[in-house]
C-alpha positions, -999 to 999 in steps of 0.1 A, spaced: -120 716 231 -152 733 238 -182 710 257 -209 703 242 -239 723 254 -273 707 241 -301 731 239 -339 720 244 -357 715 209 -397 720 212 -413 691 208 -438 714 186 -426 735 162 -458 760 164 -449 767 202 -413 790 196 -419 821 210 -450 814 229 -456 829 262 -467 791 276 -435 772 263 -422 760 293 -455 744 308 -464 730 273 -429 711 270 -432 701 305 -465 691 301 -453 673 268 -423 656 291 -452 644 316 -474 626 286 -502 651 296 -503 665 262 -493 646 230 -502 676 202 -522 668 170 -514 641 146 -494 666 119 -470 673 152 -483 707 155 -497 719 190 -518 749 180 -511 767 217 -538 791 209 -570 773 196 -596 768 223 -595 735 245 -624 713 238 -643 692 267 -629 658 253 -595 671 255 -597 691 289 -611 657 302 -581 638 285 -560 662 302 -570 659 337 -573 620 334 -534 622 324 -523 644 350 -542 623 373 -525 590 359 -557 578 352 -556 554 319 -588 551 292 -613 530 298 -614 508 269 -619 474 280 -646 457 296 -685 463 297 -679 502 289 -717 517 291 -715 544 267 -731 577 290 -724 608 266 -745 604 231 -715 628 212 -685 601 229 -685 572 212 -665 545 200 -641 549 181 -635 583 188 -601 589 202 -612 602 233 -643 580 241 -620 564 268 -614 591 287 -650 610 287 -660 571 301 -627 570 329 -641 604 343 -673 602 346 -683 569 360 -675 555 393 -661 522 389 -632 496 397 -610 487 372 -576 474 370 -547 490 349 -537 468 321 -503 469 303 -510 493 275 -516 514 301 -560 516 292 -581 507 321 -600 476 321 -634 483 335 -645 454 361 -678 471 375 -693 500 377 -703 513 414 -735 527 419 -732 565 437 -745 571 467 -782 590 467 -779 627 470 -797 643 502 
C-alpha cells in the first residue's frame, strides 16, 4: 500500500502561485494575518495603516484593547471598527491585563515621559 502523503492547502485560494506564499501561510499559521471576510487574501493590494498596525500588534502578541476606559486618540479609529483596538494597543502607553478572549483590558494609561 502506498502512504499517504498530505500536501499543504492555502489557507487562501487567491495566494497559488504567488511569489510570497510561504510567508503568507506561515504568517496565516501564526494568527498574524486572518485574510478578508469572503476568505480571499488579495496578496497584492496595498497594506493600509490599520492593518500594518494589526499586524505588528500580532506578531508582537499584543491583544486589542477593548475593554476598559479606552480614550479614543485617532479621529478616523473608532468604535466599532474592526481595528479600533489595535490603533488604541499601539499607540498608548498603558498597563493592562490580558483577558481570556485574548483583547486587552485597559487598567491605566501611563503618562510618557517629557521629551528633552
Amino acid at each position: 500500500m502506498d502512504p499517504v502523503v498530505f500536501l499543504p492547502v492555502p489557507p487562501f485560494p487567491d495566494i497559488s502561485g504567488h511569489w510570497a506564499i510561504e510567508e503568507i501561510e506561515t504568517a496565516y499559521v501564526l494568527g498574524i494575518v486572518e485574510g478578508l471576510p469572503d476568505g480571499t487574501f488579495h496578496p497584492n493590494d496595498p497594506i493600509i495603516r490599520s492593518e500594518t498596525v494589526t499586524l505588528m500588534c500580532r506578531a508582537l502578541g499584543r491583544g486589542p484593547l477593548f475593554e476598559g476606559p479606552v480614550i479614543q486618540h485617532f479621529p478616523d479609529c473608532a468604535p466599532p471598527d474592526w481595528y479600533y483596538g489595535w490603533g488604541e494597543e499601539s499607540f498608548a502607553t498603558h498597563k493592562g491585563v490580558r483577558m481570556a478572549s485574548g483583547n486587552e483590558k485597559l487598567i491605566e494609561y501611563v503618562p510618557s515621559p517629557p521629551v528633552w
